[in-house]
Structures are given as C-alpha cells and as structure tokens.
C-alpha positions as CSV (number, residue, x, y, z in Angstrom):
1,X,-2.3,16.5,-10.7
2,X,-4.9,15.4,-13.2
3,X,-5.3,11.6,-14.7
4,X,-4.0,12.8,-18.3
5,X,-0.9,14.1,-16.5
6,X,0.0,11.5,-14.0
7,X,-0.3,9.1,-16.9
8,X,2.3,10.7,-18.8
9,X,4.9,9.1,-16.2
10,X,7.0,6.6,-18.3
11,X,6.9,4.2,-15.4
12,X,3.2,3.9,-16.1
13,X,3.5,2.4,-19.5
14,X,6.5,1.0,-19.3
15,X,5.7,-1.2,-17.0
16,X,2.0,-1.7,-17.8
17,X,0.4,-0.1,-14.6
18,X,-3.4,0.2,-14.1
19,X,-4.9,3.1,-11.4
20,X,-5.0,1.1,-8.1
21,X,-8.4,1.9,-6.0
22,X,-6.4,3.1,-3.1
23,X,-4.9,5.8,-5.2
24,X,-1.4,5.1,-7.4
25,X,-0.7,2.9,-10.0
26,X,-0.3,-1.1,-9.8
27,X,0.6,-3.9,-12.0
28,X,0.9,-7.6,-10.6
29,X,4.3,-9.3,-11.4
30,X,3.7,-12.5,-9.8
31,X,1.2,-15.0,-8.7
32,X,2.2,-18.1,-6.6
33,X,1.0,-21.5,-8.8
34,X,1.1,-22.6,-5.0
35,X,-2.3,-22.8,-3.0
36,X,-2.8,-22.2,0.5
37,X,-5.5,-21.4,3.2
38,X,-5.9,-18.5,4.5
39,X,-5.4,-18.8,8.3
40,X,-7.9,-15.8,8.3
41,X,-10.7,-17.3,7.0
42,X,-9.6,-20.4,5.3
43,X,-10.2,-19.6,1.6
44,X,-7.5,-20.5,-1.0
45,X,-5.3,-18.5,-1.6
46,X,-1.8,-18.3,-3.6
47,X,0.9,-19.2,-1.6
48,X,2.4,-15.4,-2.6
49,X,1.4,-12.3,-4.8
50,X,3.5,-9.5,-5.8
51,X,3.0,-5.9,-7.6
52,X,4.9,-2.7,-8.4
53,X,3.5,0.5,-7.0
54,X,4.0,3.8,-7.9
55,X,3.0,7.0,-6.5
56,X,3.3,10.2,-8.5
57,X,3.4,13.6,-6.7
58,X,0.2,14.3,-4.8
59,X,-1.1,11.0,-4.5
60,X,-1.6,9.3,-1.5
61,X,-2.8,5.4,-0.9
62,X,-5.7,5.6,1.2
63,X,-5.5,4.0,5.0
64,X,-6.4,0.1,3.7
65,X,-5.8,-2.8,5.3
66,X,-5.1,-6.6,4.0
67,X,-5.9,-9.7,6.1
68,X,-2.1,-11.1,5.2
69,X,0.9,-9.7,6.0
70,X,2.5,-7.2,3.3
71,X,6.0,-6.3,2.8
72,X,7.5,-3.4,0.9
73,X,10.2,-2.9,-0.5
74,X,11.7,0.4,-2.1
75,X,12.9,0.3,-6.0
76,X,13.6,3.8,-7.3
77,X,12.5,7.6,-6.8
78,X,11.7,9.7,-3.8
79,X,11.6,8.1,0.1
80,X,7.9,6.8,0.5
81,X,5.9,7.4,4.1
82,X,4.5,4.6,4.9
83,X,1.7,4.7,8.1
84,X,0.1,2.0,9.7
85,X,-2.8,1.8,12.1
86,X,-2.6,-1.0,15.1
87,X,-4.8,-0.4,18.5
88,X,-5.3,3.3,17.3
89,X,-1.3,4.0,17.6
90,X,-0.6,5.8,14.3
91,X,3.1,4.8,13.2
92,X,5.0,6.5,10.4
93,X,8.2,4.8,8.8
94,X,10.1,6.1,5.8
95,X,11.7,3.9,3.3
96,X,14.3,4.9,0.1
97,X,17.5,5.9,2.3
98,X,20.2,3.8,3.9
99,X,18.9,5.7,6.7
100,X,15.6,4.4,7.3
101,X,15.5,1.1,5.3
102,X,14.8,-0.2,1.8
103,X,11.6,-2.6,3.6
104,X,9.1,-2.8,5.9
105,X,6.4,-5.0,7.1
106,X,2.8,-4.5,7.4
107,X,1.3,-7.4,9.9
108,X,-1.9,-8.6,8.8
109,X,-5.2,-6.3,9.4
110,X,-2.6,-3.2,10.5
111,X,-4.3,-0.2,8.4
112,X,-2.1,0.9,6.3
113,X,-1.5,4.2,3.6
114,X,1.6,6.0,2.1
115,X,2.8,8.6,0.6
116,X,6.0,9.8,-1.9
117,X,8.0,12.1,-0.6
118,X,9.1,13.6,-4.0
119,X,8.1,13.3,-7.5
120,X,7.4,9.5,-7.6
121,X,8.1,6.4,-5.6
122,X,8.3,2.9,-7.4
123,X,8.1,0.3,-4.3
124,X,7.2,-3.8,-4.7
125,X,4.6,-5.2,-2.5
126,X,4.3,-9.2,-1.6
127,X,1.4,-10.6,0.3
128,X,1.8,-14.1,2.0
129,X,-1.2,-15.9,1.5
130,X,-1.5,-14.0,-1.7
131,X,-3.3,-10.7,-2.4
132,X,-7.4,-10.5,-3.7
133,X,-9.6,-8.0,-3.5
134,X,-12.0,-10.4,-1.3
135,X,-9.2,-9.6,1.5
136,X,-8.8,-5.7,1.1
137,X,-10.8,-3.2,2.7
138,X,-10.9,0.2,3.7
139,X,-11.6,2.3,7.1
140,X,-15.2,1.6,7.4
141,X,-15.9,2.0,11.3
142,X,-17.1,5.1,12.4
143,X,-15.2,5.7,15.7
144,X,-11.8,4.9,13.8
145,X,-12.5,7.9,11.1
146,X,-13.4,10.1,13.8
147,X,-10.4,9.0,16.4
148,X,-8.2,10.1,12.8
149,X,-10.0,13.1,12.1
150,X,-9.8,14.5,16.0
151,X,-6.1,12.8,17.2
152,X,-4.2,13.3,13.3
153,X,-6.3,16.1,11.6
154,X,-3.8,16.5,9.3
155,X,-4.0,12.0,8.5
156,X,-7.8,12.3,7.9
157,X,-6.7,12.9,3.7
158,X,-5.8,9.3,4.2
159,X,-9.3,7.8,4.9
C-alpha cells in the first residue's frame, strides 16, 4: 500500500494522525501536567501520555521497546496482533474480540510490535511515566536480530 493511499483512510484526518517511525499512524491525546521520575533513569517525565494508533492493511509496527510500561487498548476495526519480546520468548496476543480481550500490557523494556488483522486497527496506547522519544528504541543487538531471523523467520519483517 503506498503513502498516498494509506492516507486516504478517514481516520487519518479525522483525527489528525502523523506517520509514526515504527510504522502506522499516531496522534497524542494526552499529556499528564503531572511530573515524575523515571524509575529507569530518573529523568522527568509526565506522570502519563496517551495516543491513538492506527494500522492500515500491510503495515506492521516494528519490534520497539519503551522503558515504561504500555497498555493498549482496542477501539474499532480488525483484531490487532500484538507480540512482545522478554528473555527471547516471543509471545503473541490478539486483542478486538470478547474472546481474547479489548487490553493488554507491555511491561517496561518487553520488545514489542503488532500487526492488524484486517483492513485497519484503531487501538489507544498509555505509557506510565509518560512516553518520549528519549525512552524508545528499536532492536539494535546483533544476537537478538539473528535469534529472530533463525528461531521466527517468518517475525524477522518486524525488526
């Protein structure tokens, strides 16, 4: 799907969403006026972010992690997969169905990527201490892009 496409989506403009460097589309809906410390490295941080998230058909958000816990929750559109990374035990959850859940939690440095399984997914994401870019990063060890590329061949789109 190409970026003139994808940007067609009316959930794009309506509600304002930028191209998210993990892949998908984001727009923050909330920043804490509360400050905290990080317990990871003890910068300030809002107490709390939050952002919509969508991902059209054939995007994926590349395997990222956050040093704060992250919690997702599903609004409209197709069940997302949602993996996470911990001690090199790949995880898949699915949320958008009273069978699997409408949320799910991502513990602090877990990677984590995801997926729609339809046209679109629209899910929320909050970050306790708040989300910045200072505290995001992708897969940048060696051995963990290999361990996904040899164990999940079919996970290493992800990195």
């Amino acid at each position: 799907m190409t970026l003139a496409k994808s940007r067609q989506h009316p959930l794009i403009e309506q509600l304002q969403m930028e191209p998210h460097p993990e892949g998908g589309y984001f727009r923050q809906i909330f920043e804490s006026s509360k400050q905290v410390n990080s317990p990871s490295h003890g910068q300030p941080r809002p107490a709390m972010t939050h952002i919509y998230f969508l991902l059209l058909a054939g995007q994926i958000s590349r395997f990222h992690r956050v040093l704060h816990d992250e919690v997702w929750n599903f609004y409209e559109g197709a069940p997302l997969r949602l993996y996470q990374i911990h001690q090199q035990q790949l995880r898949e959850q699915r949320l958008g169905d009273a069978a699997h859940g409408y949320a799910a939690i991502v513990p602090a440095g877990n990677f984590q990527a995801a997926e729609t399984t339809g046209d679109y997914t629209l899910v929320g994401c909050s970050v306790a201490p708040g989300f910045d870019f200072a505290d995001f990063s992708f897969i940048e060890e060696p051995c963990l892009k290999q361990w996904i590329e040899v164990a999940h061949p079919d996970m290493a789109r992800f990195i």
